[in-house]
Structure formats: C-alpha cells, structure tokens
N, C-alpha and C positions, 0 to 999 in steps of 0.2 A: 133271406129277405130282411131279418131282423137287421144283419149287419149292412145292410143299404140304406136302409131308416135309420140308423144309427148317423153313418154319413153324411145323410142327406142335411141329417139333424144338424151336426156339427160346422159343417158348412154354415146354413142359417145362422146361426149364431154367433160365428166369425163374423160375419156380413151383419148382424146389428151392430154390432161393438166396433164395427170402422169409425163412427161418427164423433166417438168421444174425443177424437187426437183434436180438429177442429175447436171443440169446446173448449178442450185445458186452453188452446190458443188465446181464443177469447177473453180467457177470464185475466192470462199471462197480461196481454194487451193492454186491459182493463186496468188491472194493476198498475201498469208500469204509468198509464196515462191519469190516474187517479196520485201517485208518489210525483209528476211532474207539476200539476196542477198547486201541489199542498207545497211542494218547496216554490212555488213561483207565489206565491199567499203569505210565506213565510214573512216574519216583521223586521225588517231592517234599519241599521243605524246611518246615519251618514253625520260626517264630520267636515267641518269647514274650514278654513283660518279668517276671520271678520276681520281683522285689522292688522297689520305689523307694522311698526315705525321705529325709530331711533330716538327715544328718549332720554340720551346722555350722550351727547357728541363726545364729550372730553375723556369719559371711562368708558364708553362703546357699548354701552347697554342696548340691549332689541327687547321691545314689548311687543310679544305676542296675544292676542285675543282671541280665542275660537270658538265654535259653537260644536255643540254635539247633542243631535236629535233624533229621537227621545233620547234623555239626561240618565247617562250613566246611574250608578250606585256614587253619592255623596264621596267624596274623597277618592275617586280612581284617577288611579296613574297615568297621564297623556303625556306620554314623549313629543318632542320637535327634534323633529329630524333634518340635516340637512344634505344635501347633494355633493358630493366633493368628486368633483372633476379628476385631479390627479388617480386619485381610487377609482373613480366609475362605481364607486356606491354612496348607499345612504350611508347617515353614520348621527347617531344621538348627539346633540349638541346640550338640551335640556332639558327638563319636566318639569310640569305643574303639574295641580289636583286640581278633579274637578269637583266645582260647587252648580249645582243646579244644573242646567243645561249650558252655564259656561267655563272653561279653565282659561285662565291667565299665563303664561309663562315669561320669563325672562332669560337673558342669554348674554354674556360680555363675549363681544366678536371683534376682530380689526376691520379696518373698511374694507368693505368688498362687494362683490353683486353676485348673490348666490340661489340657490333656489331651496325654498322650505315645506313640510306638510307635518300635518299632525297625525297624530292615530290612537287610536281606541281598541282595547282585546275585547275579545269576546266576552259578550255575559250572555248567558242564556236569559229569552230564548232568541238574542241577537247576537250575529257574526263580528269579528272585528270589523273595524272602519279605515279606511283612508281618507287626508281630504287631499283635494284636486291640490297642484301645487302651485307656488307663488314664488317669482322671480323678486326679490328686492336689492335694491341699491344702497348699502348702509354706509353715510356720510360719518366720517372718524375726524377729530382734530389730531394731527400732526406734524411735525417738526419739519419746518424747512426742508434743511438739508438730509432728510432721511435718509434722501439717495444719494445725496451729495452732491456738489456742484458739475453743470453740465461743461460749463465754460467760466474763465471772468476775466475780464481788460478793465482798461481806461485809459486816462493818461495823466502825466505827471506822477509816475511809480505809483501806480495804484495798489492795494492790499488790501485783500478779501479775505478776514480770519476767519475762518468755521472754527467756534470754542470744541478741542477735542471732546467724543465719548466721555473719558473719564472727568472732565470737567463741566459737561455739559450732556446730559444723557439723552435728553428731548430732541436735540440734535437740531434744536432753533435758535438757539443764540451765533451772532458773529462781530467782528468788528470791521470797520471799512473805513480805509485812510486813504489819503494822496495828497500829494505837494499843492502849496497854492497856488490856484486858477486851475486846478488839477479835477479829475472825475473817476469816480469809478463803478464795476459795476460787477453780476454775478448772477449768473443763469440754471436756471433749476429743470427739470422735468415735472411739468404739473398735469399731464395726463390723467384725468380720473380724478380731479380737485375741481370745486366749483367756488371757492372763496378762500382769499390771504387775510389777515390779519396778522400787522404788524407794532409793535411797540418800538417807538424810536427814543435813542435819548442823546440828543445833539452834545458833543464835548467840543465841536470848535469854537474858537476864540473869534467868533463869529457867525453870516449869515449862510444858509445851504439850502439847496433842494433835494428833497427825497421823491422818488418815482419810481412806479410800476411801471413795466412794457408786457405789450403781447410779442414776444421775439426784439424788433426795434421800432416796434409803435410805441410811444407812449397812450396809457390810457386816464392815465392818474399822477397827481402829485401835491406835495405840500412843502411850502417854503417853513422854514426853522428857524429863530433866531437865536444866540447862543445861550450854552449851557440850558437850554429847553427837554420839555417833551411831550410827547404825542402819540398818535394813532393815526394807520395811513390802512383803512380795511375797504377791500374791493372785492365786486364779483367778477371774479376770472372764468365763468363758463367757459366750456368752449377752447380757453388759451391752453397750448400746448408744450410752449416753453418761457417759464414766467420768467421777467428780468427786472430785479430790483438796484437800483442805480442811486447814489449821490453825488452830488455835483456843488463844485465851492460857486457863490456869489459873492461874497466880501470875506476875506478873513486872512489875519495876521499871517498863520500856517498854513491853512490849508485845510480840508474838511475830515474830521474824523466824527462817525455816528457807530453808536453800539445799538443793535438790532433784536429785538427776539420776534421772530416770525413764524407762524402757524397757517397752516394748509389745510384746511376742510374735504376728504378724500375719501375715496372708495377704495384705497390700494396706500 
C-alpha cells in the first residue's frame, strides 16, 4: 500500500512541475523583446556632406563640408571617401578633423564626375556613421590638346603646330600658319568641357580673324589687327567637337597666330 502512495505521490508531483517549461518561455521572450526595444532606443550618429564644390579650377581643389550629429569628440578623424568605378569600391581620397559638429575636408582631384560620402567610427555610446552619397561634377582647367587634335585643314598650306610635351607640358599652346588669302583650322574633342579660353597673339604682318565653331558652326569670333593681342573666351556647353580657326583678311604673308588655349573639363 505504502508503495502505491508512493507512486501515486510521485506522479503528482511530475504533473505540478510540467508548467515551469512555459514560464522559462516567458521570461526568454521577455528578454529577448526588452534587448530589441533598448537597441531600437539606442543613440545614433548620422553624418551628412552640406556642401562640395571646386574651389580651385586651375590646381583642382574640392572643398568638402559636412556635418555630424551629435558632434564627435573635438578633433576626430572623418575620411571622404570616393567611389571608383574601375575597382567597384570605396577608396580614401582624404581627411579632415572634426571641430564641433562640423569637419572640412579638401581633396586635389582631375576633373571628373564621381561620387563621394563621408564617415565617422564609432565612439561610444554611438555606432559609426555613413553619409548618404553625393554625385559631383568637378570642373578642372586644361590644356587644349590634352588629347590632341581630332582633325585640322584649311587652305593655302595650312599649319597646325601643337608645341610638343617637352616644350610645352600643359599641352595648350600651338602655332597656326597659311599662305595669303589662306585659312586654317583644328579640331579637339570637348566632350565633358563647358568653357575655352583662349590667348591669341597675332604675328601677321597684318589683319585676321580668329573663331570658335561647334563642329562647322561658327559661334564666336574676333578680328585682330597686326602684331596684337587678345582673348577669345566662350561657353561651349554642350559643343562636342570644338574647332578653333584663323583666317587671313589683309596681309602681306599670310596669317600666322600663336595660341594658348584652356578647356574647362570634367575629363
């Protein structure tokens, strides 16, 4: 009898203690939704870029501006980073430090259209930051013939000198000759330029015109009269193959003009 009350005992007692498994549940649950709550609470950084422009066309400077809220520890590290296509990665271009909630950075790049962000490490008790990113267009001054001439005619034995590399590194100076009554002329690829500036410095022994084309428009031009000089600067938006042209109107020889011309470019 004893050992049936025993049983009966142990039994019961199995049978209270089913209901704990449920409980630890609970509490697991609990947990897990009290840890989701406290990291969604948690305080976050976010990082922006406020401004980028090209503040030195001619040595290719980029000023970056950005903001970062709440403001770092005084003097931390923010890279700018840029996107390079060929890699398919980021890739540091340069750093500022930050001062309050803003850092500054600057960057010498050649023209191009690339895309930029900044970032921020970690400081407790906030995660690093990205900021969203930003596409720019950086306008560069360079040398005519960088790429060298596309084409060049005229008539009357025309001559289109491009001053070699070793004598000319900018790869904007040329000289341009032809017989008298003669023209000549010299065709570039300005894809990704939005302004020429050119210096002219007339050596005929007489009068000339100097002229811009979009392909065989003219858009521009300025007559010369001898031993002179000038400036012939236009906006070429848009124009895809620029063509800079002189042509004789009176003169003994025939026209010769010595050139230095600059391209305003993202390439």
């Amino acid at each position: 009898m004893r050992r049936v009350l025993a049983g009966l005992l142990t039994l019961l007692l199995a049978g209270c203690a089913a209901p704990v498994a449920p409980a630890d549940s609970s509490l697991s649950l609990g947990s897990t939704a009290s840890a989701a709550v406290a990291a969604s609470a948690a305080p976050t950084r976010t990082a922006k870029i406020a401004s980028i422009r090209t503040t030195d066309a001619t040595k290719g400077v980029i000023t970056v501006v950005g903001t970062l809220t709440p403001a770092p520890a005084a003097g931390t590290r923010i890279p700018l980073h840029q996107w390079i296509p060929s890699l398919k990665r980021w890739q540091e271009v340069a750093h500022g430090y930050s001062s309050g909630s803003s850092v500054t950075i600057t960057t010498v790049q050649p023209g191009s259209i690339r895309t930029y962000r900044i970032a921020v490490g970690a400081q407790a008790p906030y995660a690093a930051a990205i900021s969203p990113m930003i596409s720019f267009k950086h306008y560069v001054w360079r040398g005519m013939f960088k790429k060298g001439l596309v084409a060049a005619g005229g008539a009357g034995q025309p001559q289109f000198t491009v001053v070699p590399p070793s004598e000319g590194p900018r790869r904007a100076e040329a000289d341009l000759l032809a017989n008298q009554g003669g023209y000549v002329w010299g065709d570039v690829d300005s894809t990704g330029c939005r302004y020429a500036r050119n210096w002219l410095g007339n050596l005929t022994d007489g009068l000339v015109r100097v002229s811009l084309h979009n392909g065989t428009t003219a858009m521009t031009s300025v007559r010369m009269q001898q031993e002179t000089e000038t400036w012939l600067n236009y906006d070429i938006s848009g124009v895809t193959r620029l063509r800079l042209q002189v042509a004789d109107i009176r003169s003994g020889y025939g026209p010769y003009v010595s050139i230095d011309s600059l391209l305003l470019c993202t390439n």
